[in-house]
PDB file with SEQRES, HELIX, SHEET and CRYST1 records, atoms N, CA, C and O in Angstrom:
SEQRES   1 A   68  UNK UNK UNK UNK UNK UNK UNK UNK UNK UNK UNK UNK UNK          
SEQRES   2 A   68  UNK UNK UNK UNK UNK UNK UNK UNK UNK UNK UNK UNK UNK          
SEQRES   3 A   68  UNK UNK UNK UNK UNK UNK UNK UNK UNK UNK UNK UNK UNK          
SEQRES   4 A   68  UNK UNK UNK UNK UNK UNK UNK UNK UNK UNK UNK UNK UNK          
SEQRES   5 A   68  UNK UNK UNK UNK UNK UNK UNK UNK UNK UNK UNK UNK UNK          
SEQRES   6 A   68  UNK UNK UNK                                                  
HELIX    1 AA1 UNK A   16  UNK A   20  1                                   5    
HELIX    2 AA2 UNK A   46  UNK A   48  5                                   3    
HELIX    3 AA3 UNK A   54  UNK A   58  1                                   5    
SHEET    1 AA1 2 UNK A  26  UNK A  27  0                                        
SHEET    2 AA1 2 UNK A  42  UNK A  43 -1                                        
CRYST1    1.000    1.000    1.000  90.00  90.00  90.00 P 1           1          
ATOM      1  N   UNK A   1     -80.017 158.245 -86.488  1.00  0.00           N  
ATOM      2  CA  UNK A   1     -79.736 158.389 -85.067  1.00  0.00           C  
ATOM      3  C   UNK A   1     -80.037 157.076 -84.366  1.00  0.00           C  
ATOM      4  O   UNK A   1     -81.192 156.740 -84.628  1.00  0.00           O  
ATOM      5  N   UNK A   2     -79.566 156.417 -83.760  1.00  0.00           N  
ATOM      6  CA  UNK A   2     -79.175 155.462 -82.783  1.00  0.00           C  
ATOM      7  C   UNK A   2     -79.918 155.777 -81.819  1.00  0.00           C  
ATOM      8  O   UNK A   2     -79.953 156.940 -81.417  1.00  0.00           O  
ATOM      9  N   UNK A   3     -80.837 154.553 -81.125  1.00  0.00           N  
ATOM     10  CA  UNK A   3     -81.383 154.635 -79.803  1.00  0.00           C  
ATOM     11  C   UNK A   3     -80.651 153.269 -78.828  1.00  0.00           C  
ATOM     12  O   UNK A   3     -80.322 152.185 -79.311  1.00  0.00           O  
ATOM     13  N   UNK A   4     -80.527 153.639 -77.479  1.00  0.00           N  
ATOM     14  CA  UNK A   4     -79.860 152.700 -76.653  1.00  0.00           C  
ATOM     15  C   UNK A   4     -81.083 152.295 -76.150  1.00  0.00           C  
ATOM     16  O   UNK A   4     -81.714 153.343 -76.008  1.00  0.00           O  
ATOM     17  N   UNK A   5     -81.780 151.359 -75.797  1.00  0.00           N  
ATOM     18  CA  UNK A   5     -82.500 150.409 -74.730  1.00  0.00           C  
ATOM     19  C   UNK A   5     -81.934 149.953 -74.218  1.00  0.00           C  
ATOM     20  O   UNK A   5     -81.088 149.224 -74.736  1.00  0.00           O  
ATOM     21  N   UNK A   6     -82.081 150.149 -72.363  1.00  0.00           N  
ATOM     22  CA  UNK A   6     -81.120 149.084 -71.231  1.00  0.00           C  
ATOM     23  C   UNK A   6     -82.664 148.337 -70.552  1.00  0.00           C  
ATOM     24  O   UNK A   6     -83.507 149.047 -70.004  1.00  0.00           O  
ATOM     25  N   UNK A   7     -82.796 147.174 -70.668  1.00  0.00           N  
ATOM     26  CA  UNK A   7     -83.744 146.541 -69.507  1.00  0.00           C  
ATOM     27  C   UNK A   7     -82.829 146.597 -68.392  1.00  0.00           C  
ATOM     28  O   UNK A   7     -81.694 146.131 -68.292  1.00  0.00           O  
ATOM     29  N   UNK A   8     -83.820 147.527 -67.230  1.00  0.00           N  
ATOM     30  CA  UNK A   8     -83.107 147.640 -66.665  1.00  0.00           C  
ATOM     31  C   UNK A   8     -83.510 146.514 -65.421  1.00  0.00           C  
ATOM     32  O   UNK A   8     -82.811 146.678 -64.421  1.00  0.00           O  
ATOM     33  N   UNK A   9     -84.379 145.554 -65.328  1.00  0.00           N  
ATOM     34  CA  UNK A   9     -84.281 144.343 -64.934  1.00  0.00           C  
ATOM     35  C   UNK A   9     -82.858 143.462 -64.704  1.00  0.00           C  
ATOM     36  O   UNK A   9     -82.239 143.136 -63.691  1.00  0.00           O  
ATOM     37  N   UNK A  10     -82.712 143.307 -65.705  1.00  0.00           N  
ATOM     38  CA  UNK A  10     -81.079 142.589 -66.199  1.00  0.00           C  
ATOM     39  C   UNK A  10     -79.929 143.203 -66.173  1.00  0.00           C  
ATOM     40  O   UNK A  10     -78.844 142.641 -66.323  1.00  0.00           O  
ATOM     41  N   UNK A  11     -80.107 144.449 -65.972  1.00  0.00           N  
ATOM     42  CA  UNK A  11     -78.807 145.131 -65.834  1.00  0.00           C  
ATOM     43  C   UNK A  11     -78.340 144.845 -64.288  1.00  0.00           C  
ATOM     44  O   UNK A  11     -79.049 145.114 -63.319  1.00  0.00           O  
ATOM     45  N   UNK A  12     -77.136 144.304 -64.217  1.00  0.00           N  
ATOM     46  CA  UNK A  12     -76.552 143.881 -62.563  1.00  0.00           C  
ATOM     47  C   UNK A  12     -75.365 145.806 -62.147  1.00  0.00           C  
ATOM     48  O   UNK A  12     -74.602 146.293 -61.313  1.00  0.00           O  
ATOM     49  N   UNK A  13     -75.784 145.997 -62.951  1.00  0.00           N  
ATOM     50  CA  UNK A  13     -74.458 147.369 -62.345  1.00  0.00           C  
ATOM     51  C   UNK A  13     -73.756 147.295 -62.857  1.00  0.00           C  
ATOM     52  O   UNK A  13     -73.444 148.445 -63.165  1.00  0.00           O  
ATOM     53  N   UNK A  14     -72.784 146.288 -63.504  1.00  0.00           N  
ATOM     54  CA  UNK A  14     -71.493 145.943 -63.592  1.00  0.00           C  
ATOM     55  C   UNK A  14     -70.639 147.353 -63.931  1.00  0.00           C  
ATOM     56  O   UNK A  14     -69.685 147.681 -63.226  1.00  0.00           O  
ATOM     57  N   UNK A  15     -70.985 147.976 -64.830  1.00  0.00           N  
ATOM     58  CA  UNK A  15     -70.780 149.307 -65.434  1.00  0.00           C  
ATOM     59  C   UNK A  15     -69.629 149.229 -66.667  1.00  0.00           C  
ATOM     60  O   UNK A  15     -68.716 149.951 -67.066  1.00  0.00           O  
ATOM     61  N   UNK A  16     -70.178 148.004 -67.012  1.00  0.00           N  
ATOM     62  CA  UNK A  16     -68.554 147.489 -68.552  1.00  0.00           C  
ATOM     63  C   UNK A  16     -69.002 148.363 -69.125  1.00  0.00           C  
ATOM     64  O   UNK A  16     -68.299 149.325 -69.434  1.00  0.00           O  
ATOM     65  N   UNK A  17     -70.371 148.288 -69.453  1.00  0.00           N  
ATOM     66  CA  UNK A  17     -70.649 149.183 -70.460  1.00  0.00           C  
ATOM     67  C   UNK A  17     -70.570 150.569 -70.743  1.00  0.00           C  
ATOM     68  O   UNK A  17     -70.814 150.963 -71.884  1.00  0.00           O  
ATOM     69  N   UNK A  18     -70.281 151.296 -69.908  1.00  0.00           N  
ATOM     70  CA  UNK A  18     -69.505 152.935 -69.357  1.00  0.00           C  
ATOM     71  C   UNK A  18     -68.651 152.723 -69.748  1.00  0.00           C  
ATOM     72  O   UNK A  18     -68.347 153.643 -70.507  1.00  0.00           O  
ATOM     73  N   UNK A  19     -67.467 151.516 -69.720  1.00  0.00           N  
ATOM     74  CA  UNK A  19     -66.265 151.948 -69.889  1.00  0.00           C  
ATOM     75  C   UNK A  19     -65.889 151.473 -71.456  1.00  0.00           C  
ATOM     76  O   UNK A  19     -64.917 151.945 -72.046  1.00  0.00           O  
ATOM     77  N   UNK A  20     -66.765 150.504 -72.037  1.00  0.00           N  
ATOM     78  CA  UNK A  20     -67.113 150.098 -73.591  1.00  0.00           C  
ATOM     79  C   UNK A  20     -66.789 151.732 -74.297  1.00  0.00           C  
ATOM     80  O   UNK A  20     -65.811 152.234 -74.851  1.00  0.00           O  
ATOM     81  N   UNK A  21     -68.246 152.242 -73.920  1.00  0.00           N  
ATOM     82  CA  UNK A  21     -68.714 153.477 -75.094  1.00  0.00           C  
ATOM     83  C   UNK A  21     -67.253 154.013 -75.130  1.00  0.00           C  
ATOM     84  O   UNK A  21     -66.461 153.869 -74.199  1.00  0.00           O  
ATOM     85  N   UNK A  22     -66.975 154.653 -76.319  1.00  0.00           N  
ATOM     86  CA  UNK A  22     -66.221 155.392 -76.781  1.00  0.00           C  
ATOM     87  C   UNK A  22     -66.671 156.922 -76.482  1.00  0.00           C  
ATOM     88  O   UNK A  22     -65.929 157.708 -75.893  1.00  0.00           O  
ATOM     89  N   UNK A  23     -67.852 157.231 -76.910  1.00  0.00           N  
ATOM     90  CA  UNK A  23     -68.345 159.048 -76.440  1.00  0.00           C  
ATOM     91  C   UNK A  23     -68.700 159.085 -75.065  1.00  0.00           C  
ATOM     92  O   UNK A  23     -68.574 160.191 -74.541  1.00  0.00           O  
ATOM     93  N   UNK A  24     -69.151 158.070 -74.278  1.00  0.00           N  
ATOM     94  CA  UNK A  24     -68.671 157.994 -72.489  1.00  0.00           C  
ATOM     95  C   UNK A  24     -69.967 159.095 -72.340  1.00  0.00           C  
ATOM     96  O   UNK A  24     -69.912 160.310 -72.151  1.00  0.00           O  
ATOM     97  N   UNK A  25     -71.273 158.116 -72.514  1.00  0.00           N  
ATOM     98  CA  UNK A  25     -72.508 158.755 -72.827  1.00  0.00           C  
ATOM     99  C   UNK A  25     -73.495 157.733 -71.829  1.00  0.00           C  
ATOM    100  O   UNK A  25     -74.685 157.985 -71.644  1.00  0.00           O  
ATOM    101  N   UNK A  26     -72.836 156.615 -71.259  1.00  0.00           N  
ATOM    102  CA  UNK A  26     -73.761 155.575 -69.910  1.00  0.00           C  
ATOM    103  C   UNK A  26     -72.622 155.946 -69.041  1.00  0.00           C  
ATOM    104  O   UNK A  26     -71.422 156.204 -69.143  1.00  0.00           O  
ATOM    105  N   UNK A  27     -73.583 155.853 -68.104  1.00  0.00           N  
ATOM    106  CA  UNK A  27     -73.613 155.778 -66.452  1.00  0.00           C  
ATOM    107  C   UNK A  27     -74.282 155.081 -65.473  1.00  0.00           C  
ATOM    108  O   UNK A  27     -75.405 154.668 -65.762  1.00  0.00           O  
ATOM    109  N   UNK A  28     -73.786 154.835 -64.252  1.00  0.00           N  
ATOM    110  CA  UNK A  28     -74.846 153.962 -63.134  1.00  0.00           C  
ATOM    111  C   UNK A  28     -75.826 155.039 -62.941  1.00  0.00           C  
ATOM    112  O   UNK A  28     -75.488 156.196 -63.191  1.00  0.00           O  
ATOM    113  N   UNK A  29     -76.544 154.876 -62.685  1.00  0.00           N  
ATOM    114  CA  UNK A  29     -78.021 155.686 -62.336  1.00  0.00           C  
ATOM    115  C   UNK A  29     -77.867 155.542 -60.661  1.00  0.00           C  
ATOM    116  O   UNK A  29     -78.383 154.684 -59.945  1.00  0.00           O  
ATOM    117  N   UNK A  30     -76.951 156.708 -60.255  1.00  0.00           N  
ATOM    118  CA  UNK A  30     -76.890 156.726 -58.802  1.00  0.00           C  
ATOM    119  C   UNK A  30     -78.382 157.285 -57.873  1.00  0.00           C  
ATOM    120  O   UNK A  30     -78.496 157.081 -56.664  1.00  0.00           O  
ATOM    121  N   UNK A  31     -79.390 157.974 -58.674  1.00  0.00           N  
ATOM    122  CA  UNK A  31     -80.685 158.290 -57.747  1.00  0.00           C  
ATOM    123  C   UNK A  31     -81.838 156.912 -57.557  1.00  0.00           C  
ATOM    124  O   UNK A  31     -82.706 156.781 -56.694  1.00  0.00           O  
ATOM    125  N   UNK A  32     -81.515 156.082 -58.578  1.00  0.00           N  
ATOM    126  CA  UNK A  32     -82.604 154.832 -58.408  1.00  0.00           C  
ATOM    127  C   UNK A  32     -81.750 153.577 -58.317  1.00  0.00           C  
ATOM    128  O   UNK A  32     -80.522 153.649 -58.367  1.00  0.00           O  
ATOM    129  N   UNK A  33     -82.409 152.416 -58.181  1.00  0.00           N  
ATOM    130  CA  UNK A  33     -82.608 150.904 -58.061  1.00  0.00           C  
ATOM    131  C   UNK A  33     -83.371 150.172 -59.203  1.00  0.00           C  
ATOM    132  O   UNK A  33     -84.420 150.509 -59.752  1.00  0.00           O  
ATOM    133  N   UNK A  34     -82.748 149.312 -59.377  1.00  0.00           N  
ATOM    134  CA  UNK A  34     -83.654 148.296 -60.060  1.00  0.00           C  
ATOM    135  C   UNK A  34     -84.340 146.798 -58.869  1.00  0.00           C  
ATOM    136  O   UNK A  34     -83.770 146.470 -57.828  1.00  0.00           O  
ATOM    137  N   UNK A  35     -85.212 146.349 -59.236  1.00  0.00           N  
ATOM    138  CA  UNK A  35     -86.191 145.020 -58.231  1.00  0.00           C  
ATOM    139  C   UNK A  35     -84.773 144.089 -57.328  1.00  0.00           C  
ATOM    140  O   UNK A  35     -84.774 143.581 -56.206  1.00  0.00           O  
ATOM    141  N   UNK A  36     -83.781 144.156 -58.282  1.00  0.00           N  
ATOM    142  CA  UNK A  36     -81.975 143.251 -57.481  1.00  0.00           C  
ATOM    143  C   UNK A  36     -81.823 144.205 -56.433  1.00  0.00           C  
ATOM    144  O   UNK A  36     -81.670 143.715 -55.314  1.00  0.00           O  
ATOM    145  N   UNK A  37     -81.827 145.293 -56.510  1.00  0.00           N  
ATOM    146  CA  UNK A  37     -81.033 146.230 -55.563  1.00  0.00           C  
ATOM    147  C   UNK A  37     -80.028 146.786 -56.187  1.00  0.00           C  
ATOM    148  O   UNK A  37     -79.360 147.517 -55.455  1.00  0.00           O  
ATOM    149  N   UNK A  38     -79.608 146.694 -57.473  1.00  0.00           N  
ATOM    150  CA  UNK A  38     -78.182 147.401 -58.712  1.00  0.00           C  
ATOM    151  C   UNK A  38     -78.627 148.605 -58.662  1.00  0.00           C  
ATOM    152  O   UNK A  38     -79.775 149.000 -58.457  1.00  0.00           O  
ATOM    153  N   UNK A  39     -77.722 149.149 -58.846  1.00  0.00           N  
ATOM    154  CA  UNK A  39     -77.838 150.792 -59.733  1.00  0.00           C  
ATOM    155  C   UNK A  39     -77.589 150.566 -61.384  1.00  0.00           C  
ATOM    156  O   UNK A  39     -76.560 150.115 -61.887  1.00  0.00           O  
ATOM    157  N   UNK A  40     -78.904 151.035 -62.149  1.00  0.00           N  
ATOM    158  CA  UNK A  40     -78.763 150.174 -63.545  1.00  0.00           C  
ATOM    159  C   UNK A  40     -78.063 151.155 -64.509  1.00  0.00           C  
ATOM    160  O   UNK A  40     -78.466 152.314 -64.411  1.00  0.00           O  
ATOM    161  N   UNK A  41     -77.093 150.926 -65.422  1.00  0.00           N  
ATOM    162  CA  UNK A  41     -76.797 151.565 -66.446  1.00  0.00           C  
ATOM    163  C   UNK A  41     -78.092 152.556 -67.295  1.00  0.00           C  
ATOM    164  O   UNK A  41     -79.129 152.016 -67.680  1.00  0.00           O  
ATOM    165  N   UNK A  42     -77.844 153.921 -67.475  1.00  0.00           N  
ATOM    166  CA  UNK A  42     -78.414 154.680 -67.803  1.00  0.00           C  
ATOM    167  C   UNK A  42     -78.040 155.726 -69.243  1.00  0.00           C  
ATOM    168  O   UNK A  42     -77.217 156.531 -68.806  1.00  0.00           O  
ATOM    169  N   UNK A  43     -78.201 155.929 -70.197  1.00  0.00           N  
ATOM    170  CA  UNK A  43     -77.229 157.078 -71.148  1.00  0.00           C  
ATOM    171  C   UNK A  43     -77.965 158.362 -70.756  1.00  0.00           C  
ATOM    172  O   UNK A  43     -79.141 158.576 -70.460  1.00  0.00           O  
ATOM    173  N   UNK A  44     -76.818 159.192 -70.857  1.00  0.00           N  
ATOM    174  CA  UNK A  44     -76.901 160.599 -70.478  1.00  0.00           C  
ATOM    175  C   UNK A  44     -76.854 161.416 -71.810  1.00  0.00           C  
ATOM    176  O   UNK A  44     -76.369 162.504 -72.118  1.00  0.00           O  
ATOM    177  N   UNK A  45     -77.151 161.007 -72.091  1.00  0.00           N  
ATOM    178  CA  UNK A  45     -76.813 162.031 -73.835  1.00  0.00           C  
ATOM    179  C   UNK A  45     -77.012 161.288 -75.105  1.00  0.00           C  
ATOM    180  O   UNK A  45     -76.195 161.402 -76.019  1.00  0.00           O  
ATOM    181  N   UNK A  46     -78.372 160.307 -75.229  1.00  0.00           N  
ATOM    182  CA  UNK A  46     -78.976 159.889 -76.165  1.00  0.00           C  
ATOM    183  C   UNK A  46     -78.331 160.437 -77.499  1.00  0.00           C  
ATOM    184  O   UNK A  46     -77.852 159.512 -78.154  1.00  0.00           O  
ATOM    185  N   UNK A  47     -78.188 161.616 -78.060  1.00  0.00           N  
ATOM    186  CA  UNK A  47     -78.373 162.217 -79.556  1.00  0.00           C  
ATOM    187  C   UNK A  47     -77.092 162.665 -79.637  1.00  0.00           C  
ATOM    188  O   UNK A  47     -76.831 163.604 -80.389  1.00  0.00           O  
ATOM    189  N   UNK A  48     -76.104 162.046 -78.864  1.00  0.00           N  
ATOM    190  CA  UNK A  48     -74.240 161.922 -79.490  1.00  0.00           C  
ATOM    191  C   UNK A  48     -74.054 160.392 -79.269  1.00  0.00           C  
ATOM    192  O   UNK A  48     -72.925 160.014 -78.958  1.00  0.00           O  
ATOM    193  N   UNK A  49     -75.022 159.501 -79.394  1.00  0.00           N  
ATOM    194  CA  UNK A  49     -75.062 158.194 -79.515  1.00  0.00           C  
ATOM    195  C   UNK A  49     -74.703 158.023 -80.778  1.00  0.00           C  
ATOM    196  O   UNK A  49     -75.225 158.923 -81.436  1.00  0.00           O  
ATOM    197  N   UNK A  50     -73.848 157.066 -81.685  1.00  0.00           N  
ATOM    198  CA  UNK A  50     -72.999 156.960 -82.567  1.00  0.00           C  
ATOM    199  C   UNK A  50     -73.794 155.571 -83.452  1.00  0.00           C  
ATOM    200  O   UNK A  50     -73.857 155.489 -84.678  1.00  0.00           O  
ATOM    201  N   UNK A  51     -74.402 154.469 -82.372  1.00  0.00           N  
ATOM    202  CA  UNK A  51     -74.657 153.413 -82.748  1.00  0.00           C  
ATOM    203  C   UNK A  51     -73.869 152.423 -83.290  1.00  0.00           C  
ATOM    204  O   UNK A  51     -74.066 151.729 -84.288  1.00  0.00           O  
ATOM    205  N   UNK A  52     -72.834 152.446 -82.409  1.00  0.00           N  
ATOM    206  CA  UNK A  52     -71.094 151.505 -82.525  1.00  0.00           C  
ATOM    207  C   UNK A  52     -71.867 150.188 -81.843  1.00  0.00           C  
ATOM    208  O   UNK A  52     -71.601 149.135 -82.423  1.00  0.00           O  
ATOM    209  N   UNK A  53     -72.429 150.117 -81.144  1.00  0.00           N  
ATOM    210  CA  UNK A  53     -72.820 148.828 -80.192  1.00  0.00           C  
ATOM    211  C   UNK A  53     -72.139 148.243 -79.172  1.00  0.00           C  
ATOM    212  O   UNK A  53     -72.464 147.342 -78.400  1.00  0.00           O  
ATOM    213  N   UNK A  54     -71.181 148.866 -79.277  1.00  0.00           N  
ATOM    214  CA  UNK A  54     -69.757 148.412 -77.866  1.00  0.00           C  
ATOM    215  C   UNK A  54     -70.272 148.140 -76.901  1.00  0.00           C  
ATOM    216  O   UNK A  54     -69.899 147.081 -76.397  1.00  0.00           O  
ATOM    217  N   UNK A  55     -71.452 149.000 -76.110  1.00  0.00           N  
ATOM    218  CA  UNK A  55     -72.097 148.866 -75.063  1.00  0.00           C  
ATOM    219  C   UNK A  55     -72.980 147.452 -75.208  1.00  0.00           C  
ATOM    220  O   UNK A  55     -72.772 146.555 -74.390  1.00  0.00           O  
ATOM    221  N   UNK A  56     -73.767 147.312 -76.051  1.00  0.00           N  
ATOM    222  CA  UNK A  56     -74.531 146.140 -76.113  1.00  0.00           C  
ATOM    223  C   UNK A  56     -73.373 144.733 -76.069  1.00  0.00           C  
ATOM    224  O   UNK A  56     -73.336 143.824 -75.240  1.00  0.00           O  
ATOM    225  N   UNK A  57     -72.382 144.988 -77.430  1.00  0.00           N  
ATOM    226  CA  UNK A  57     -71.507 143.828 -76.933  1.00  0.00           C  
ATOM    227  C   UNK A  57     -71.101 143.231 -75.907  1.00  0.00           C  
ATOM    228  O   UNK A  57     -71.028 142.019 -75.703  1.00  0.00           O  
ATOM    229  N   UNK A  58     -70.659 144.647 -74.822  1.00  0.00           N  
ATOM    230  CA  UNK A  58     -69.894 144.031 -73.473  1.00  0.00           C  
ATOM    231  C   UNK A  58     -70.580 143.858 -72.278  1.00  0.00           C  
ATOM    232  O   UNK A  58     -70.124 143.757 -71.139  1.00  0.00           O  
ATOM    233  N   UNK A  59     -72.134 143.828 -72.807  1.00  0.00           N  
ATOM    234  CA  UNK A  59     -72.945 143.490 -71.733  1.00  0.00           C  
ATOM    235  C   UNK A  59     -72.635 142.240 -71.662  1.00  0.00           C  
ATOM    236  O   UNK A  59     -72.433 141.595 -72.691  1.00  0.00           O  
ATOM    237  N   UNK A  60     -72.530 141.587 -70.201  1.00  0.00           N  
ATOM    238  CA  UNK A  60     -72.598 140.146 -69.953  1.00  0.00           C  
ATOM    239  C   UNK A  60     -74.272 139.521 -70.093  1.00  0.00           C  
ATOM    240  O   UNK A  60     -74.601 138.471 -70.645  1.00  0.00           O  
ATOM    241  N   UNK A  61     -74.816 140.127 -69.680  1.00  0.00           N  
ATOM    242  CA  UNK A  61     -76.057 140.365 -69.138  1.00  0.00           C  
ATOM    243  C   UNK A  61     -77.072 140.512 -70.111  1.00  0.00           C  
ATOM    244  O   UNK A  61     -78.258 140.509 -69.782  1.00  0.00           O  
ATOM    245  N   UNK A  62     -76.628 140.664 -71.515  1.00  0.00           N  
ATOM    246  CA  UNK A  62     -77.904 141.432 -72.781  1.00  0.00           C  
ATOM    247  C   UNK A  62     -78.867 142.456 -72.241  1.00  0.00           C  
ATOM    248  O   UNK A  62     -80.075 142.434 -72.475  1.00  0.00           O  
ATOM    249  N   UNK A  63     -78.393 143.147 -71.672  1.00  0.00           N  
ATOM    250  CA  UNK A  63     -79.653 144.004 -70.875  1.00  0.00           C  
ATOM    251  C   UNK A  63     -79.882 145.406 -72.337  1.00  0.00           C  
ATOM    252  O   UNK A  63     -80.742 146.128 -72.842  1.00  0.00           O  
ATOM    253  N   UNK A  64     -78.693 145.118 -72.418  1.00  0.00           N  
ATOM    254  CA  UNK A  64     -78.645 146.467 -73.975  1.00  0.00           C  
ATOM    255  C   UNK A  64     -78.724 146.315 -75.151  1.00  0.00           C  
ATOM    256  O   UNK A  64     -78.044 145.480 -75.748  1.00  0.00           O  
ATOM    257  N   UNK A  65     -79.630 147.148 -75.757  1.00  0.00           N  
ATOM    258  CA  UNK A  65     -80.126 146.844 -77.233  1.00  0.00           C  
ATOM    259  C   UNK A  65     -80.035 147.984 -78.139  1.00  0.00           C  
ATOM    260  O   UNK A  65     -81.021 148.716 -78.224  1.00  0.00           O  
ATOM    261  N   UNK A  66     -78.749 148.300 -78.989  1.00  0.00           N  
ATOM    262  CA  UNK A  66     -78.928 149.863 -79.970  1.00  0.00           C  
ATOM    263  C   UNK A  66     -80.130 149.625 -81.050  1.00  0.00           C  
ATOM    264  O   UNK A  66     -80.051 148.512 -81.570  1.00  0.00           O  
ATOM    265  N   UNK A  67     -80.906 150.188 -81.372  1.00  0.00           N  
ATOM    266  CA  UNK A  67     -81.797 150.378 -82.251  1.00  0.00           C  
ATOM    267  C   UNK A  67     -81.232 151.659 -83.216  1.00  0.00           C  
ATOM    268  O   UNK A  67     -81.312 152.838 -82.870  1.00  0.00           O  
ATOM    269  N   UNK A  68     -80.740 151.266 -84.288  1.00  0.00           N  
ATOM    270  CA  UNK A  68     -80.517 152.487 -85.734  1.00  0.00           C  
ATOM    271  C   UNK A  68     -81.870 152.708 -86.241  1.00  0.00           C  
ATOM    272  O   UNK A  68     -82.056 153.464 -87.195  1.00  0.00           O  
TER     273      UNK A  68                                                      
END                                                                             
């Protein structure tokens, strides 16, 4: 099983990475903020995480890290 880590420091919002994943398992985290003022990428469903890395790739930002 695949774990996603987002620092969510470094995450700017952009939201590539929502549209990366293939199982469409991140989202902006519309109830919080990160220290910038972003709404940071969040996964909603950890354990249909696949561990493809798409999300980490299309970070501009490296804010994302899959751990297998």
């Amino acid at each position: 099983m695949a774990h996603i880590r987002i620092d969510e420091n470094f995450c700017k919002g952009c939201g590539l990475c929502t549209y990366a994943c293939p199982k469409h398992i991140l989202a902006l985290a519309k109830d919080r903020m990160n220290s910038k003022g972003y709404h940071p990428a969040e996964c909603t469903d950890e354990e249909a995480c696949i561990g493809c890395c798409s999300c980490a790739m299309m970070c501009p930002d490296t804010a994302i890290t899959v751990e297998k």
